[in-house]
VOMAR-179851 format. One line per field, with one value per residue (C-alpha): residue in three letters; x, y, z. Coordinates in steps of 0.05 Angstrom, whole numbers, plus 5000, padded with zeros to 4 digits. Example, Ala and Ser with C-alpha at 12.3 -4.5 7.8 and 13.67 -1.06 7.14 Angstrom:
2
residu	[ALA / SER] $
X	[5246 / 5273] $
Y	[4910 / 4979] $
Z	[5156 / 5143] $
//
This chain:
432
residu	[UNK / UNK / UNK / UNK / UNK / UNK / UNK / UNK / UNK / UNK / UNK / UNK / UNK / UNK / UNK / UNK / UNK / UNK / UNK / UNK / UNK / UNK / UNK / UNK / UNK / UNK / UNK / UNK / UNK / UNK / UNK / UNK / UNK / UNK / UNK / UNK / UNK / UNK / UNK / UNK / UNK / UNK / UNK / UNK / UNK / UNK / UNK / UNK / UNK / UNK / UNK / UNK / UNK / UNK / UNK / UNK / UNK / UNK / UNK / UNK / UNK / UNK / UNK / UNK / UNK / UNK / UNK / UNK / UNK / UNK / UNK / UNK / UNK / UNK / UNK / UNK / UNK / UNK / UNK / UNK / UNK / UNK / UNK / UNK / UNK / UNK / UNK / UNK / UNK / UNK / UNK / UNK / UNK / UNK / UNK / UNK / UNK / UNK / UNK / UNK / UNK / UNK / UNK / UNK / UNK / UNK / UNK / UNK / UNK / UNK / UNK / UNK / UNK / UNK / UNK / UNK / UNK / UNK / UNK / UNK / UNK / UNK / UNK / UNK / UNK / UNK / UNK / UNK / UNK / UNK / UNK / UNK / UNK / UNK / UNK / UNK / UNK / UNK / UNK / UNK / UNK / UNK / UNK / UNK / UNK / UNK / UNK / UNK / UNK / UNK / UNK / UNK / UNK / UNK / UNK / UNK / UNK / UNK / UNK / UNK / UNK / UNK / UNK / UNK / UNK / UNK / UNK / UNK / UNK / UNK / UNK / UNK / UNK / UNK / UNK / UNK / UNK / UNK / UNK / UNK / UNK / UNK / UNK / UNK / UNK / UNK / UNK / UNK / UNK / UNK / UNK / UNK / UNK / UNK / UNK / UNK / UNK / UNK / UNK / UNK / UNK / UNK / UNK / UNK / UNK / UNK / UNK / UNK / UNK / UNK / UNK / UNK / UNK / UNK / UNK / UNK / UNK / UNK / UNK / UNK / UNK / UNK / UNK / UNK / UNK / UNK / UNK / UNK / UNK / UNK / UNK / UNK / UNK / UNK / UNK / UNK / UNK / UNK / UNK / UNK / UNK / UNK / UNK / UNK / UNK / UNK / UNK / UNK / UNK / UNK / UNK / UNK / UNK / UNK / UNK / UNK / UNK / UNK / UNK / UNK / UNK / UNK / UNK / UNK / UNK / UNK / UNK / UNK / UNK / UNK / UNK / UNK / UNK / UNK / UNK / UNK / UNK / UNK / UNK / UNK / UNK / UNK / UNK / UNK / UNK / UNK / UNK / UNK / UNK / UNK / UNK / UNK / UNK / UNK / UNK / UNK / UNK / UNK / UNK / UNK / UNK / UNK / UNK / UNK / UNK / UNK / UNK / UNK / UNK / UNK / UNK / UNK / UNK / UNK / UNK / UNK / UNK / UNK / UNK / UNK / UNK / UNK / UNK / UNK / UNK / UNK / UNK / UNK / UNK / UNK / UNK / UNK / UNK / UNK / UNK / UNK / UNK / UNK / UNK / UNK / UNK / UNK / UNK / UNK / UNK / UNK / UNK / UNK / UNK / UNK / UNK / UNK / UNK / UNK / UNK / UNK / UNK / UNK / UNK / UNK / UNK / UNK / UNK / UNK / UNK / UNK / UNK / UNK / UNK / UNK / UNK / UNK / UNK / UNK / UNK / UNK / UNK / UNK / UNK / UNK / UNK / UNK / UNK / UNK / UNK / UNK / UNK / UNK / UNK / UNK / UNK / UNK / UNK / UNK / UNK / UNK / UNK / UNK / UNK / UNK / UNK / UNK / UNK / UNK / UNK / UNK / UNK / UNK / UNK / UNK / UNK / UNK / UNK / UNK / UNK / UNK / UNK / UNK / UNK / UNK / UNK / UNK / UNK / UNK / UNK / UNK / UNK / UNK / UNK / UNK / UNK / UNK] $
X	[5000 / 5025 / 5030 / 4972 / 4930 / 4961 / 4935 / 4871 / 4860 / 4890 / 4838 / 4770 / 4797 / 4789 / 4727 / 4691 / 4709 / 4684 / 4605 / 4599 / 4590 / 4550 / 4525 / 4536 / 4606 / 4587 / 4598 / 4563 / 4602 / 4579 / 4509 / 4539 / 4577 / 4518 / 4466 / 4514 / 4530 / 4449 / 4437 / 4479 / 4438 / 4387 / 4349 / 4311 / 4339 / 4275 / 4300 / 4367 / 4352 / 4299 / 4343 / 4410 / 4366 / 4351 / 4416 / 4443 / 4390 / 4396 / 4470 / 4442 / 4401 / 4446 / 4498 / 4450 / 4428 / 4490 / 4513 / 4455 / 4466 / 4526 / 4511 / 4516 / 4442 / 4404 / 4430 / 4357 / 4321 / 4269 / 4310 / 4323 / 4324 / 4254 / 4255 / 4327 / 4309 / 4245 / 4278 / 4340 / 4295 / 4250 / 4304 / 4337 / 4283 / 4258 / 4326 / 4316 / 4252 / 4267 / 4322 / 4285 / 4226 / 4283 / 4304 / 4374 / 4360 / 4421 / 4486 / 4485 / 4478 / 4429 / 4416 / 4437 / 4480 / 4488 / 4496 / 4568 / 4594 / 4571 / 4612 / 4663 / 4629 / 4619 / 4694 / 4691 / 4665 / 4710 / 4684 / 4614 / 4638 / 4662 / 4606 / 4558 / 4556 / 4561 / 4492 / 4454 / 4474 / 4476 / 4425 / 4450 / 4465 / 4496 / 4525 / 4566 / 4592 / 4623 / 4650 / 4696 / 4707 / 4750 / 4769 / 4804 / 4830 / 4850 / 4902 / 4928 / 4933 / 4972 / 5020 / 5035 / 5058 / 5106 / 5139 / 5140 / 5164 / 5225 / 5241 / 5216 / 5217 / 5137 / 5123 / 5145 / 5110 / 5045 / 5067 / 5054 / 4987 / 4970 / 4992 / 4954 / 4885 / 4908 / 4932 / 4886 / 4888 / 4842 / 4791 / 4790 / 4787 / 4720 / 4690 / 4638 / 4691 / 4747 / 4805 / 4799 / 4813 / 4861 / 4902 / 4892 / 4915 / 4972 / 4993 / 4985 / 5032 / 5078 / 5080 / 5100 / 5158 / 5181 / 5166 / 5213 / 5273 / 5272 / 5228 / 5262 / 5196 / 5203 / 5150 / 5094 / 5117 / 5108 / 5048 / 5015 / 5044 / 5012 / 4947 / 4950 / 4954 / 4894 / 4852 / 4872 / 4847 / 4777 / 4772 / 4800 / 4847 / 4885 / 4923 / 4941 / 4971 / 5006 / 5024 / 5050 / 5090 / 5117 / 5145 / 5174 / 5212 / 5236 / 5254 / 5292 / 5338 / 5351 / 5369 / 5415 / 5450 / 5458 / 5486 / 5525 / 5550 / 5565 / 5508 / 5471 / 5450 / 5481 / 5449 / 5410 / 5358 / 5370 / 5387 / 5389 / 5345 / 5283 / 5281 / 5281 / 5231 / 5181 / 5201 / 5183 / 5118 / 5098 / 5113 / 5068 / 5015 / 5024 / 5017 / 4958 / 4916 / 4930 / 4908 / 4845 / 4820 / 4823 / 4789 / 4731 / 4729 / 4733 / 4739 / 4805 / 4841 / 4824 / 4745 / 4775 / 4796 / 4735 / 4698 / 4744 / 4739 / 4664 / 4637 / 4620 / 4596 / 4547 / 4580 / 4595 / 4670 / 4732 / 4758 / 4827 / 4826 / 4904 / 4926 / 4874 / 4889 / 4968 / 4946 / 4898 / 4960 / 5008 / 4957 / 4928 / 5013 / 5026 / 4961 / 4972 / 5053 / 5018 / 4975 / 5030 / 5075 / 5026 / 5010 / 5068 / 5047 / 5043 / 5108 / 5136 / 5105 / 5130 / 5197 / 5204 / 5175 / 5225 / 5287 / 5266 / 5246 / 5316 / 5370 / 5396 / 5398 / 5333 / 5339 / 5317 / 5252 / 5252 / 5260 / 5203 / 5165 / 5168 / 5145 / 5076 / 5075 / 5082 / 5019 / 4982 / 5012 / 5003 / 4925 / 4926 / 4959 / 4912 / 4852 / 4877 / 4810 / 4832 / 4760 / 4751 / 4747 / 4804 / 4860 / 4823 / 4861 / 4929 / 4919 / 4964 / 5022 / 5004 / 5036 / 5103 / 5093 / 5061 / 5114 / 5170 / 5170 / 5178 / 5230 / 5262 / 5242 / 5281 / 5345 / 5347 / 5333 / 5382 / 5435 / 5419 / 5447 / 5513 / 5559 / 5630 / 5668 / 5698 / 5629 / 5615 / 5668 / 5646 / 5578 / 5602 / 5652 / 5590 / 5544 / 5596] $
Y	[5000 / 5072 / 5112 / 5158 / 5102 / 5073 / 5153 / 5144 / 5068 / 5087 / 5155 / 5109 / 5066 / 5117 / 5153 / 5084 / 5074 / 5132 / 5104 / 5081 / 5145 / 5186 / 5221 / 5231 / 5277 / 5351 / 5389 / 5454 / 5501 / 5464 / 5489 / 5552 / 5536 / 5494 / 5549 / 5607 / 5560 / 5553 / 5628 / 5637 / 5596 / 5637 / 5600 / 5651 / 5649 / 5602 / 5551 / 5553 / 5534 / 5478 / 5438 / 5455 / 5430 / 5369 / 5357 / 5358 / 5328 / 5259 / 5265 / 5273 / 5207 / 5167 / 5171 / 5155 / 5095 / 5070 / 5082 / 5038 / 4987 / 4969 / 4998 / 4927 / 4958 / 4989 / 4942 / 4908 / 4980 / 5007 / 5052 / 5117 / 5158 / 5187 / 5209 / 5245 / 5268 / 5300 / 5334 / 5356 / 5393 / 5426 / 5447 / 5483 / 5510 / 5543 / 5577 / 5599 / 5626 / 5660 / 5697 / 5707 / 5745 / 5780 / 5808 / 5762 / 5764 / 5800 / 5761 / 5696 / 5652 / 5624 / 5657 / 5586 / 5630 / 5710 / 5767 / 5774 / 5692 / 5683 / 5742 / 5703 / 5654 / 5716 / 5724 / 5653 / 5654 / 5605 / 5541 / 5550 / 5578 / 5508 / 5465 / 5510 / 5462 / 5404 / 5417 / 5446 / 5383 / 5328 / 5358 / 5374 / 5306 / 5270 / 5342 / 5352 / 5280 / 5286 / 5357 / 5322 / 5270 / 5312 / 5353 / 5296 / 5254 / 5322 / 5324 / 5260 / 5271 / 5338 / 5299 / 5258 / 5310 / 5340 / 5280 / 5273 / 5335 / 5324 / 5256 / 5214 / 5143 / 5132 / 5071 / 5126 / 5181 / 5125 / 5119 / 5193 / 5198 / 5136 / 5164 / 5224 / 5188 / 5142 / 5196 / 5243 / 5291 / 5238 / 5234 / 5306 / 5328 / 5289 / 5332 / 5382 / 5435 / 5479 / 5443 / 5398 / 5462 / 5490 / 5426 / 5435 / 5491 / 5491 / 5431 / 5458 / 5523 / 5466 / 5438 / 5511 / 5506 / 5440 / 5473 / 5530 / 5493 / 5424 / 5431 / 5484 / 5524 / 5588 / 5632 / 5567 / 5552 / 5622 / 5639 / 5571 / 5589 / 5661 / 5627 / 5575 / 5637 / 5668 / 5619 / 5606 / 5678 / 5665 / 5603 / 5629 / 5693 / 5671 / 5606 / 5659 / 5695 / 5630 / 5604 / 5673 / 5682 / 5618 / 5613 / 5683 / 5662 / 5611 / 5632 / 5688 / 5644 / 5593 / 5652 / 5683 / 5620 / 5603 / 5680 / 5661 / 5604 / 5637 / 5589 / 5651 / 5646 / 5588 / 5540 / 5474 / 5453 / 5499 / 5565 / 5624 / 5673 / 5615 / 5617 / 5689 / 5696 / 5641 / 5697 / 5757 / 5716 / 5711 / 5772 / 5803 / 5752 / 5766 / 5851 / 5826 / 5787 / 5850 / 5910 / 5857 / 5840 / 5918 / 5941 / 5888 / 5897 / 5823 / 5801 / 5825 / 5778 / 5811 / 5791 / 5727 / 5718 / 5742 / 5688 / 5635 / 5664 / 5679 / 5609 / 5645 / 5704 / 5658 / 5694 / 5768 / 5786 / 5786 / 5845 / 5818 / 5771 / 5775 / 5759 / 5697 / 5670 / 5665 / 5640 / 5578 / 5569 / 5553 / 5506 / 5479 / 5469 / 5426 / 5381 / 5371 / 5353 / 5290 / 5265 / 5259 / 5227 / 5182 / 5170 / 5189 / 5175 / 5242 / 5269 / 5198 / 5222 / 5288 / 5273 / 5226 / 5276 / 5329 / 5279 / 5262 / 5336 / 5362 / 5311 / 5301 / 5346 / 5382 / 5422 / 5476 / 5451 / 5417 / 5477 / 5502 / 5444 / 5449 / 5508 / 5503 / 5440 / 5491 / 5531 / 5473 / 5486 / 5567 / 5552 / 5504 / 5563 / 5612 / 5572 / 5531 / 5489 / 5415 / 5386 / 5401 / 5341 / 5299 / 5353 / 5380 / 5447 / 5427 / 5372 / 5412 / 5391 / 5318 / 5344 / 5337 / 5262 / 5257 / 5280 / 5271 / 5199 / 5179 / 5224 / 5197 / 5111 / 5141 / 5163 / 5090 / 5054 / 5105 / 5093 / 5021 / 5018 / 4971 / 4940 / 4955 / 4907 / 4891 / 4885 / 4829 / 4797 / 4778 / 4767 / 4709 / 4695 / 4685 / 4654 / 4598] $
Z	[5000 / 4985 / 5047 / 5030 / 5027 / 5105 / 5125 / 5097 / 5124 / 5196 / 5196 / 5173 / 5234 / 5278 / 5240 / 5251 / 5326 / 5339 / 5318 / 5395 / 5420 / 5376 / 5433 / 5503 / 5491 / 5498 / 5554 / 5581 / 5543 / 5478 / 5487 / 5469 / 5414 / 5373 / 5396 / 5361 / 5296 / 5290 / 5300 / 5243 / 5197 / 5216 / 5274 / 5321 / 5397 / 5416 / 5356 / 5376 / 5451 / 5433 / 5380 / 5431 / 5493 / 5454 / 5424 / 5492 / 5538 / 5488 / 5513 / 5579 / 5572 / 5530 / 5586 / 5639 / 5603 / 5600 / 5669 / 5695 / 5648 / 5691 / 5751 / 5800 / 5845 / 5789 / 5727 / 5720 / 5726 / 5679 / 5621 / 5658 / 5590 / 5585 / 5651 / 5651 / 5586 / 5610 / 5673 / 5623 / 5584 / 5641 / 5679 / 5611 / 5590 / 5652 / 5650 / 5589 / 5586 / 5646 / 5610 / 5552 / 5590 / 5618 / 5552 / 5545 / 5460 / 5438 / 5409 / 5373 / 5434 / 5464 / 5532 / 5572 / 5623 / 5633 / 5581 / 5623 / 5619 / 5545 / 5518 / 5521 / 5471 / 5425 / 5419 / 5390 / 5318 / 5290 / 5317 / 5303 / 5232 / 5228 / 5247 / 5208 / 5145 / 5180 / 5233 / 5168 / 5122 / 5173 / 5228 / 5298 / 5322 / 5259 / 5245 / 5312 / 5302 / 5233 / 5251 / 5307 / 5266 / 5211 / 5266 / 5297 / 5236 / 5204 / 5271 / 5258 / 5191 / 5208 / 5247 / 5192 / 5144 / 5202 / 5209 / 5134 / 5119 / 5167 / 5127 / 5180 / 5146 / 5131 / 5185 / 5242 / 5208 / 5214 / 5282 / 5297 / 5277 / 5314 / 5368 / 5361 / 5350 / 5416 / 5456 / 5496 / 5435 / 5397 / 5453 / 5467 / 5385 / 5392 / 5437 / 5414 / 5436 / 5416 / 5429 / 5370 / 5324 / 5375 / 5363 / 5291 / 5277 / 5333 / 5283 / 5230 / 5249 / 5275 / 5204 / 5177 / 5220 / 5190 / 5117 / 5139 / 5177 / 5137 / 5080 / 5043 / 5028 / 5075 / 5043 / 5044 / 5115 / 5136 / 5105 / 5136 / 5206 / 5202 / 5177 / 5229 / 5286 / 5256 / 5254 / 5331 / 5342 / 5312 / 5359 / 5419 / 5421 / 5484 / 5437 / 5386 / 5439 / 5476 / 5406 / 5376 / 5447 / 5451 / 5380 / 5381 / 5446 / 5418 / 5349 / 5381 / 5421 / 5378 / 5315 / 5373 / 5377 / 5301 / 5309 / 5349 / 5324 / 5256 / 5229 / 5207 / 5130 / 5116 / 5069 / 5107 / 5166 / 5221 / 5185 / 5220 / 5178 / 5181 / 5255 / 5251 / 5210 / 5255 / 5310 / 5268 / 5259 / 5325 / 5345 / 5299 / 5327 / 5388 / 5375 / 5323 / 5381 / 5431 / 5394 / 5360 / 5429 / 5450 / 5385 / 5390 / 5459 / 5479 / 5555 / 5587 / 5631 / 5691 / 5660 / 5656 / 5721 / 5749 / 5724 / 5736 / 5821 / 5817 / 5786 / 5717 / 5753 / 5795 / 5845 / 5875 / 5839 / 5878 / 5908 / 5906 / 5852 / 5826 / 5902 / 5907 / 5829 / 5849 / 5921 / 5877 / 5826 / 5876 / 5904 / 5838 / 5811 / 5887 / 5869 / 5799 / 5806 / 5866 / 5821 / 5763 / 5810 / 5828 / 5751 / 5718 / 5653 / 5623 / 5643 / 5623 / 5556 / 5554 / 5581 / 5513 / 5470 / 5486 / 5482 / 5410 / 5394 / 5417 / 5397 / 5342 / 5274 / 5288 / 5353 / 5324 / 5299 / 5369 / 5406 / 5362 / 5386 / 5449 / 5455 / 5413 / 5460 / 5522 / 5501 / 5538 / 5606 / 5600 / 5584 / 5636 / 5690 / 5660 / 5695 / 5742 / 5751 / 5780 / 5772 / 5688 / 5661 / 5623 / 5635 / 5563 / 5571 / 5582 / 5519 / 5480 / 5510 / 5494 / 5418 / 5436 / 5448 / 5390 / 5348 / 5395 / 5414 / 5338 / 5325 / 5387 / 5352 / 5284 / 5328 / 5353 / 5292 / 5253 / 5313 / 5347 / 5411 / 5429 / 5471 / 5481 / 5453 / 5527 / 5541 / 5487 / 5500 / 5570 / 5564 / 5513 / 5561 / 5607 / 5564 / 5543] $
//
């Protein structure tokens, strides 16, 4: 089989697992997001809310169903839907008629929370942009399911090309996007929620780096990083700005070095000028997102923090909020570091991500790397929240695994390790 035909088999793999849960993924927040995409297909507010309360209160039942089902009391109970459906949809819509009497009709979301938490959803046209075609094509249920679908297999598919691009051999490059669709990036891409696209895209600018430092196509790599960091401000602002930040950091140290080094210009992976320009890239993202957010008037961080403190404003705001948000990092950073010692698997993963992003000929990429990977633990510091489910915000670290740990399988099968030849000698010695 030719490879593209190994990336198409290994994505229908993965399309087709993902039939057993149709439903039953969505969170709160995707309320919002469906509610805007139908508002801009021209559903009124009342529309929106009814086929959003459905959409999620047959989430709501699914998942009860099959909790009982193997629940060792309640296993030979009558089917628990119709009646979790029933109180799904009363206590939604009470909420939102309530609102609606209120006058809560402005934006494109329905009102499912306060004017003040769902401006934040406003500042978030890109995802519903996205699942636009697929919810008026497919309907809401069918539609939400095959736009994380090719969210997710687009990932691994993006991971592929990376690898490809740096000459990975095509069995590791394989390897990668396996990986991705295994790895908590595949479960979390399936979520009617952002961070499928945000790992997109953060992909797909990590693929413009490759084009630039191994590819030998600066202006193509350039122009899909830039892309790549506006999309991420359509979807959420605050990646563009991690994303932009973290590349320009990097860029800039690792073009000081080549400097340095008297690598500057010179022909080859690695050149100086490449990494300067990722920088200059960044930067420009990073002053882009800044003035945007001012100029559309978007939630500040200091709106952000608020209702991180408050409960989504459920609550009066802090007084002191900076004070109490280092106070719960400090905190949040002393829990999460007992838990991964207790389950080290993640930094196990990330430890071999970053030893096979930054040996060998491609530090520079590496370094690159490793710091789109690092976006995940600045969103994860930005709301340091122990109790959201699967660790969804830091799952942008789970990238440098992803591309890491085959670049790491290449260095071994490139360079196999040995034994001194003192050392063969007596272990023959031995086994005589």
């Amino acid at each position: 089989m030719r490879p593209r035909a190994w990336v198409l088999a290994l994505a229908a793999v993965f399309a087709v697992l993902q039939l057993a849960n149709v439903t039953g993924r969505d969170t709160p927040d995707t309320k919002n997001y469906l509610s805007y995409a139908l508002s801009l297909r021209g559903d009124s507010k009342r529309e929106a809310a009814a086929a959003t309360i459905d959409y999620a209160c047959a989430g709501e039942a699914s998942t009860a169903r099959r909790h009982q089902r193997v629940d060792v009391v309640r296993f030979h109970a009558p089917d628990p839907g119709r009646r979790v459906t029933a109180e799904c949809r009363a206590t939604a819509w009470r909420e939102v008629n309530a609102r609606l009497r209120a006058g809560q009709t402005g934006g494109h979301t329905a009102p499912f929370s306060s004017t003040r938490f769902l401006r934040i959803f406003e500042a978030r046209p890109g995802y519903p942009v996205f699942l636009l075609p697929f919810v008026t094509l497919l309907g809401v249920t069918w539609g939400m399911w095959a736009a994380s679908v090719v969210i997710a297999v687009a990932g691994g598919i993006l991971a592929f090309l990376i690898l490809r691009t740096l000459s990975v051999p095509v069995p590791l490059a394989l390897t990668g996007q396996a990986l991705y669709y295994v790895l908590p990036c595949g479960t979390t891409a399936m979520r009617p929620m952002t961070e499928g696209l945000l790992l997109a895209l953060t992909l797909s600018a990590v693929w413009g780096c490759a084009l630039v430092l191994h590819g030998h196509r600066t202006r193509a790599g350039l122009v899909l990083v830039g892309g790549s960091l506006a999309g991420l401000f359509t979807v959420k602002h605050s990646q563009s700005l991690f994303l932009g930040l973290c590349l320009a950091g990097a860029g800039a140290v690792i073009a000081v070095r080549r400097w340095r080094r008297g690598q500057w210009g010179r022909p080859g992976p690695d050149m100086g000028r490449g990494v300067a320009a990722l920088a200059a890239v960044g930067c420009s993202a990073v002053v882009g997102t800044l003035l945007l957010s001012k100029v559309l008037h978007y939630p500040s961080a200091s709106e952000s923090l608020q209702d991180l403190l408050a409960d989504h404003f459920t609550r009066p705001d802090r007084a002191r909020p900076w004070p109490e948000f280092l106070h719960l990092q400090a905190n949040f950073w002393t829990e999460w570091l007992r838990r991964q010692l207790w389950q080290p698997l993640f930094v196990a993963a990330l430890a071999t991500g970053a030893w096979g992003a930054l040996r060998g000929r491609r530090r520079a990429f590496g370094g690159l790397l490793v710091a789109a990977a690092f976006t995940g633990i600045l969103t994860q510091a930005g709301h340091p929240d122990i109790d959201i489910r699967g660790d969804r915000l830091i799952v942008l670290a789970w990238l440098l695994p992803v591309v890491g740990a085959p670049l790491l399988l290449e260095r071994f099968m490139r360079d196999p390790v040995t034994l001194p030849a003192q050392g063969r000698a007596d272990r023959a010695q031995t086994m005589r």
